[in-house]
Residue frames relative to the residue before (quaternion, step in Angstrom):
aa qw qx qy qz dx dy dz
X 1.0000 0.0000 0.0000 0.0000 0.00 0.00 0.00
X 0.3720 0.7563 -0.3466 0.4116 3.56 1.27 -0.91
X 0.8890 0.3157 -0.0120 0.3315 2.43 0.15 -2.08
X 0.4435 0.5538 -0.3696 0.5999 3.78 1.20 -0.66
X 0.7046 0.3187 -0.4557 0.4408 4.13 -0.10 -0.67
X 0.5130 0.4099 -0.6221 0.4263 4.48 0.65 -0.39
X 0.5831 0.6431 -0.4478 0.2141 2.96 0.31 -1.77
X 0.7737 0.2369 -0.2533 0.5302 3.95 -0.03 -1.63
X 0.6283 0.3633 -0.6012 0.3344 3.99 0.27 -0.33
X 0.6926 0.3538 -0.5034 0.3763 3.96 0.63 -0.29
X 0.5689 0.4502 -0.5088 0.4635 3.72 0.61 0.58
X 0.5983 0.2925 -0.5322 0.5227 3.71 0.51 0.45
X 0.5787 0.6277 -0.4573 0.2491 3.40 0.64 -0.46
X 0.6403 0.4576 -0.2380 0.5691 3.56 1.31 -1.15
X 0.9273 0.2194 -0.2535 0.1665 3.87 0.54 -0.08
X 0.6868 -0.5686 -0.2157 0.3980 2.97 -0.63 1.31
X 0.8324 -0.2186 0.2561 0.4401 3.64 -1.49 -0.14
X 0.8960 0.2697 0.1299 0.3280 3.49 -0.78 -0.19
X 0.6847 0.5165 -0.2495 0.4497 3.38 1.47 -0.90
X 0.7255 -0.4851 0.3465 0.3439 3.69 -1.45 0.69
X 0.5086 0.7177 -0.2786 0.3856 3.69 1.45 0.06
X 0.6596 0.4109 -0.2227 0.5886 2.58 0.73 -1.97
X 0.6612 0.5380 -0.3620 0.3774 3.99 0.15 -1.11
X 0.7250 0.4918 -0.2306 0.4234 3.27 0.52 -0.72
X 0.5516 0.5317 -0.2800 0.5785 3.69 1.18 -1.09
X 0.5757 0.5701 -0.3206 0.4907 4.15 0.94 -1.60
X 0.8054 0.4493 -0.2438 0.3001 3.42 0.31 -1.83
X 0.3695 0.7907 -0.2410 0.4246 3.64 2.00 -0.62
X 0.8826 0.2572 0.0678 0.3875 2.69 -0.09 -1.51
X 0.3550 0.5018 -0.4511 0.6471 3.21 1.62 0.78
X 0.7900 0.3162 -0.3854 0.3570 3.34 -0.10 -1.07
X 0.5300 0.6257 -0.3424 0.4587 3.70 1.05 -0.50
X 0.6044 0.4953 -0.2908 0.5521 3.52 1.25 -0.97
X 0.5474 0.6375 -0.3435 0.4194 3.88 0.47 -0.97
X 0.8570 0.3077 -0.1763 0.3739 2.93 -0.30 -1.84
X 0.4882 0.4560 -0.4987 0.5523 3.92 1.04 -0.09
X 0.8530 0.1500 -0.2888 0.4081 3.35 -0.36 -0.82
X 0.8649 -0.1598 -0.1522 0.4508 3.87 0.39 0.64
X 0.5567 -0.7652 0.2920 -0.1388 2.23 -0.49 2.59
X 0.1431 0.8596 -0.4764 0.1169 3.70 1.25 0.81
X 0.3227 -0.6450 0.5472 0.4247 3.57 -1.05 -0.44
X 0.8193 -0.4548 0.0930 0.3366 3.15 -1.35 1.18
X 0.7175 0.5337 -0.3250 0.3077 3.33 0.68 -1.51
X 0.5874 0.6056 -0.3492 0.4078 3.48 1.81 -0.79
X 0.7148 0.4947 -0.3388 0.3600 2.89 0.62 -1.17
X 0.8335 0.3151 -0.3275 0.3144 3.74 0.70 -0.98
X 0.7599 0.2926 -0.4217 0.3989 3.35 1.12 0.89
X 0.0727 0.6723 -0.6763 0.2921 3.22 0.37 1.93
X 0.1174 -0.7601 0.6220 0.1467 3.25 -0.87 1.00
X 0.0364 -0.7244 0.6486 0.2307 3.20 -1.56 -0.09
X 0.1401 -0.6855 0.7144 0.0134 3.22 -1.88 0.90
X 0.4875 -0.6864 0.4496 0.2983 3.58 -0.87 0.41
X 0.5738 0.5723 -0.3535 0.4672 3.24 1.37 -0.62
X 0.4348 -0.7389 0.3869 0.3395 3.46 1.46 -0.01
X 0.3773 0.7033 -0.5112 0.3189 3.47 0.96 0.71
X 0.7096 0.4671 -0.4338 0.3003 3.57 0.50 -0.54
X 0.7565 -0.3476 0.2417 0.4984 3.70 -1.06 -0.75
X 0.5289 0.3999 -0.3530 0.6601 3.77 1.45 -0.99
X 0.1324 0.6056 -0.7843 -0.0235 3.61 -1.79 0.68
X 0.4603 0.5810 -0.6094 0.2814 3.29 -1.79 -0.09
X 0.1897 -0.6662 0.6889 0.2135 3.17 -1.94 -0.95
X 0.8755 -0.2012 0.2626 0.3522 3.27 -1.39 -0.28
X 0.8166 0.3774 0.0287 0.4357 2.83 0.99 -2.24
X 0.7398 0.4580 -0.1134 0.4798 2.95 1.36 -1.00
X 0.2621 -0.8759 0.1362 0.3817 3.14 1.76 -0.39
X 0.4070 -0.5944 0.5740 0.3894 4.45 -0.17 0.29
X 0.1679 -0.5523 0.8055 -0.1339 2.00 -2.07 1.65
X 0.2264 -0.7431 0.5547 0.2982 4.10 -0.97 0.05
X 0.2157 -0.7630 0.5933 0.1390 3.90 -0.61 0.88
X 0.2118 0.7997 -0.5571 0.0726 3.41 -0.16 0.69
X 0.4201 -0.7534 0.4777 0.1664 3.74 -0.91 1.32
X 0.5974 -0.5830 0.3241 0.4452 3.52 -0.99 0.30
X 0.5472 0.5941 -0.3597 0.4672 3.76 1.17 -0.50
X 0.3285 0.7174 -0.3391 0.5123 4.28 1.79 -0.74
X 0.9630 0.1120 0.0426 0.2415 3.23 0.08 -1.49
X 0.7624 -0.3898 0.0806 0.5103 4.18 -0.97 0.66
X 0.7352 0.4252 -0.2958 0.4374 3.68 0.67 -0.82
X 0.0512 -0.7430 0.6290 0.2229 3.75 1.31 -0.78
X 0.8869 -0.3197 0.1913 0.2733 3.33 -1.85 0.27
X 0.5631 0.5969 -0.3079 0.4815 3.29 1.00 -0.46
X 0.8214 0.1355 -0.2444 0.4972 3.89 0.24 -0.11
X 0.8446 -0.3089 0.3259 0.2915 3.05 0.72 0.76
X 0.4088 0.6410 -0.5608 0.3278 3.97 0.78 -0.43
X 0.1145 -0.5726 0.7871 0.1985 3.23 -2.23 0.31
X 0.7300 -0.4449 0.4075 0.3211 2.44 -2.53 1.33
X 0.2811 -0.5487 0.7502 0.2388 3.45 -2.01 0.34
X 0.1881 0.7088 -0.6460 0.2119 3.21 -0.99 0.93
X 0.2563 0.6124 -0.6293 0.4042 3.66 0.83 1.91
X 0.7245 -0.4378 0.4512 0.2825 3.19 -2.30 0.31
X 0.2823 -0.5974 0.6050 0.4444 3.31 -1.37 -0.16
X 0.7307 -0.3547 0.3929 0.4312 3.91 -1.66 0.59
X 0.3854 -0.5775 0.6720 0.2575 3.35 -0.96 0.54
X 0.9122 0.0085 -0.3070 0.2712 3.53 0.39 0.36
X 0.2282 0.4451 -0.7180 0.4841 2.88 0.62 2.32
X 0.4608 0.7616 -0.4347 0.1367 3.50 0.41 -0.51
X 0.6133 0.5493 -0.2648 0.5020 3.21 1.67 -1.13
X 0.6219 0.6042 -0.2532 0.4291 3.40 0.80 -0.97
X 0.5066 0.4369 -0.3371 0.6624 3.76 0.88 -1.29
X 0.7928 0.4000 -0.4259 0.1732 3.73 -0.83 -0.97
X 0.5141 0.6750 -0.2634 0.4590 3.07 1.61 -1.24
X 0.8984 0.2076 -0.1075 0.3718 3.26 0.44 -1.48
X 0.4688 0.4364 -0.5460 0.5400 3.60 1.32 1.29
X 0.7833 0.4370 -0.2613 0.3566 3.50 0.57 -0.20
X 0.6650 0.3423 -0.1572 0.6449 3.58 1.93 -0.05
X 0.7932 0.4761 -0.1742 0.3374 3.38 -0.15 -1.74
X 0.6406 0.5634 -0.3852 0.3518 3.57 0.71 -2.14
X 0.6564 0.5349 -0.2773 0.4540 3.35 0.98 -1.95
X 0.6923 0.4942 -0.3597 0.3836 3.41 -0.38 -0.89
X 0.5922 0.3951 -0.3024 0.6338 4.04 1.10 -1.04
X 0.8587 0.2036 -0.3771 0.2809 3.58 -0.29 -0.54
X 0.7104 -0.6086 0.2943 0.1959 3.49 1.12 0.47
X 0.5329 -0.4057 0.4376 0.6000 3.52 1.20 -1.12
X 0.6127 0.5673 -0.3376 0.4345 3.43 0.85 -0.21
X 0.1458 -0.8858 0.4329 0.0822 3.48 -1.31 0.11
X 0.3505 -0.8240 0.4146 -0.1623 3.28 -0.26 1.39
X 0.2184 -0.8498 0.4531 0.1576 3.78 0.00 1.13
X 0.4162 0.7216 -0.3894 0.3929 3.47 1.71 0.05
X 0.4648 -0.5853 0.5693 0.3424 3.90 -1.15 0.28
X 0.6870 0.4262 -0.0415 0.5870 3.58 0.72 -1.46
X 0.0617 0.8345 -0.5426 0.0737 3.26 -0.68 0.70
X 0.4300 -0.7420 0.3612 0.3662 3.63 -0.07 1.30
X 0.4547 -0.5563 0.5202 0.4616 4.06 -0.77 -0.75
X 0.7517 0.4099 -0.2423 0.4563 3.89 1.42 0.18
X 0.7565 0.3900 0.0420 0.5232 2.74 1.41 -0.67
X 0.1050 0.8223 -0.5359 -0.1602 4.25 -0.65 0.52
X 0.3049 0.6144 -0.5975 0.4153 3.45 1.16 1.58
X 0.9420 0.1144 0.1703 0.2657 3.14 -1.49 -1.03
X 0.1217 0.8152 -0.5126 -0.2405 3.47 0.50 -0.62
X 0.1750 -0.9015 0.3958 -0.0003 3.40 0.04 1.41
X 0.3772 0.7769 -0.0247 0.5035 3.04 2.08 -0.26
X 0.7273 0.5400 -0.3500 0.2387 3.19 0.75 -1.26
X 0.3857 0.8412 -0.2897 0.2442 3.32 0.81 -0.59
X 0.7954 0.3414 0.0113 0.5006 2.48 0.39 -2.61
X 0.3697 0.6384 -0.4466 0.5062 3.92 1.51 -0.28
X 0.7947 0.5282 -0.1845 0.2353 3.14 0.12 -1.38
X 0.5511 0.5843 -0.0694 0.5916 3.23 2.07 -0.48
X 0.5964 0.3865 -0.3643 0.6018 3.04 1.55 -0.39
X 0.8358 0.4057 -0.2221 0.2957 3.46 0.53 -0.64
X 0.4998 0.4651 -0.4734 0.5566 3.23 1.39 0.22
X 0.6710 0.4464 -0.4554 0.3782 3.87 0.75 -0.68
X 0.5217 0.7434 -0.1736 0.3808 3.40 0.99 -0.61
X 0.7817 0.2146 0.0398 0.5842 3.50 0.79 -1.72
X 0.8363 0.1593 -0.1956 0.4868 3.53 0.56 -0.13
X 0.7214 -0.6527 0.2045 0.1081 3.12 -1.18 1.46
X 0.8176 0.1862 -0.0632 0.5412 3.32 0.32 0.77
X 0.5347 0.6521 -0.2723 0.4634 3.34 1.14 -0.61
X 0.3555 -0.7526 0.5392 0.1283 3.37 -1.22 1.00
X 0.6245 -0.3698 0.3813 0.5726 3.39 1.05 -0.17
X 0.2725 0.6554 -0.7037 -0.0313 2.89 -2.08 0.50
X 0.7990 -0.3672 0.4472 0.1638 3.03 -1.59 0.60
X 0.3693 -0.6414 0.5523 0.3837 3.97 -1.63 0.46
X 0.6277 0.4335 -0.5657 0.3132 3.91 0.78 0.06
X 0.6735 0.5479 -0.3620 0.3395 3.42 1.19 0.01
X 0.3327 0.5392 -0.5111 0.5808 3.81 1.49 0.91
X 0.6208 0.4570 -0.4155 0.4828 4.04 0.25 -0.51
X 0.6333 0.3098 -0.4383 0.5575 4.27 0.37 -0.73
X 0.5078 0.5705 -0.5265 0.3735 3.95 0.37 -1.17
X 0.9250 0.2167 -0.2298 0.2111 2.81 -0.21 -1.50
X 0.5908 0.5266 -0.3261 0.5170 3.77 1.28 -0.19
X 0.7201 0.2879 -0.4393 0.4533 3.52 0.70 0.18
X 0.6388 0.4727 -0.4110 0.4468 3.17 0.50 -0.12
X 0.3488 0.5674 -0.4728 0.5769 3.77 1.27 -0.09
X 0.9014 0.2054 -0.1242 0.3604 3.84 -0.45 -1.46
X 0.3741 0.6620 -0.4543 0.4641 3.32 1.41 0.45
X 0.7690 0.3255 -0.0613 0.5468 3.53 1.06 -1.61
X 0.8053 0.0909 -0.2304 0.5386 3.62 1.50 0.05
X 0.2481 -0.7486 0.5541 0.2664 3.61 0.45 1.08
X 0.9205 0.0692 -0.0401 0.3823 3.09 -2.05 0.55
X 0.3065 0.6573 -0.5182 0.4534 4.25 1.22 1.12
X 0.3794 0.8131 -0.4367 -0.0644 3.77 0.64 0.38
X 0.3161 0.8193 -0.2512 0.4071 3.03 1.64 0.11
X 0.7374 0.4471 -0.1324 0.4888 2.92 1.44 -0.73
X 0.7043 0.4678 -0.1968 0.4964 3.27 1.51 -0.64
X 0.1174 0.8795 -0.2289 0.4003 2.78 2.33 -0.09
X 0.8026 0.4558 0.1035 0.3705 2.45 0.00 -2.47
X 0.8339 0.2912 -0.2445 0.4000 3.37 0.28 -1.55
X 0.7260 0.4050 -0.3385 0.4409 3.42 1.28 -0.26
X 0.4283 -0.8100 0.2982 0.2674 3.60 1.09 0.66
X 0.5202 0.5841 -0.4132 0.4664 3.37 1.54 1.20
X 0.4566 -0.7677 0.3585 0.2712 3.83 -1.12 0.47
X 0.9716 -0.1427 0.0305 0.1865 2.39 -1.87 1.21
X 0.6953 0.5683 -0.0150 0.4396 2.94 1.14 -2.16
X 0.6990 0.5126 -0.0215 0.4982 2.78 0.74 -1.90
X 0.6848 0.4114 -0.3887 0.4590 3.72 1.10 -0.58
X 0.5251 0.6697 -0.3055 0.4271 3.69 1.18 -1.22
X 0.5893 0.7033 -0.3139 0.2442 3.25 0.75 -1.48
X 0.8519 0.2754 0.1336 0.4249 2.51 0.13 -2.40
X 0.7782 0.1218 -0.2930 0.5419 3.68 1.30 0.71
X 0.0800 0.7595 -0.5699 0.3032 3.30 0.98 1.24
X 0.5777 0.4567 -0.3051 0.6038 3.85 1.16 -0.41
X 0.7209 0.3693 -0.3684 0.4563 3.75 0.43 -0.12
X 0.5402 0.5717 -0.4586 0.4135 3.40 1.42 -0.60
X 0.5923 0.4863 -0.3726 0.5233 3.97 0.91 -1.51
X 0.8718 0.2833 -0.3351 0.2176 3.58 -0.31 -0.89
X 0.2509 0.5813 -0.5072 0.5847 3.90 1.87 0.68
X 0.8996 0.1827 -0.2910 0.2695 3.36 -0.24 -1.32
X 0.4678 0.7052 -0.4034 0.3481 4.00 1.64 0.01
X 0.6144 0.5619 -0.2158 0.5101 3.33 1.95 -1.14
X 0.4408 0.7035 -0.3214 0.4555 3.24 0.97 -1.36
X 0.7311 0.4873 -0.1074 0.4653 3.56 0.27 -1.80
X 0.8001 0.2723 -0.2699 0.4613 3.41 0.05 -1.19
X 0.5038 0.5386 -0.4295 0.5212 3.99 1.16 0.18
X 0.5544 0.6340 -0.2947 0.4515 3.79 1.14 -0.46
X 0.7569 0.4092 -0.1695 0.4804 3.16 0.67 -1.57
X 0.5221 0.5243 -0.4226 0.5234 4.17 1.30 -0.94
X 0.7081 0.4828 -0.3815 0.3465 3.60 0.34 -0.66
X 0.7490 0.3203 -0.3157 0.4865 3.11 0.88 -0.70
């Protein structure tokens, strides 16, 4: 994925100045950048607004740096089961990206127009209902071999490969995917046996 986000910034890099390409290729490779470093599910992600007055869900700036405020009503379980608020930073290195692309790109996609959405489609300054299937183009596209995937498929990325490099750390994935504990055990309790089956059979080669 890393590597798919150079990949489109050196395809805005090659095209031209100013044009709905380059912005669009910029505006990419943010969202690719996002969803690694907070792993939401889609519907969150494509209605994060932003406002400078700092009213929407993205606040902050450059200098000061972006955080995402998102309420329990924001997010899949909404108030009723219980969810907690998300109220974490963005990566210090997406940050450049985000700044770039509130202070160049958004504009340049919406045209003169204006749109209460972070993400903004290239057709559209509602909803981006779409984004997903985008996202499928660009992972099939930018990264080698890969058929495509999807934004619910950046949430398994990113939690197995977490407990791959820290066995049995769910607490953390917990965390980064803003779901409980329970709910985290649950649904990779199979990843926990097959760490600790490998684990083992790496025991036994040594000896």
């Amino acid at each position: 994925v890393l590597l798919a986000i150079a990949r489109i910034e050196a395809a805005a890099a090659a095209a031209p100045s100013g044009s709905r390409t380059e912005a669009t290729l910029h505006r990419d490779a943010l969202l690719l950048s996002l969803l690694l470093s907070n792993p939401l599910r889609q519907r969150t992600i494509a209605s994060m607004t932003w406002n400078p007055d700092g009213s929407g869900t993205l606040r902050g700036s450059g200098s000061t740096g972006f955080r995402i405020h998102l309420q329990a009503h924001h997010l899949k379980n909404g108030d009723s089961r219980g969810s907690r608020n998300y109220n974490v930073p963005v990566a210090a290195w997406v940050q450049p990206r985000l700044e770039a692309y509130l202070e160049e790109y958004r504009g340049t996609l919406l045209a003169g127009k204006a749109s209460p959405y972070l993400f903004v489609s290239s057709r559209s300054q509602g909803l981006w209902e779409s984004m997903s299937s985008h996202v499928i183009k660009l992972t099939r596209r930018y990264i080698d071999g890969s058929p495509g995937f999807g934004m619910h498929a950046f949430r398994h990325l990113v939690a197995t490969d977490w407990l791959t490099q820290h066995p049995n750390d769910f607490l953390t994935v917990a965390e980064l995917l803003n779901d409980k504990f329970d709910t985290v055990m649950t649904n990779y309790a199979h990843l926990k046996r097959d760490i600790s089956f490998s684990r083992y059979e790496e025991h036994i080669n040594r000896l």
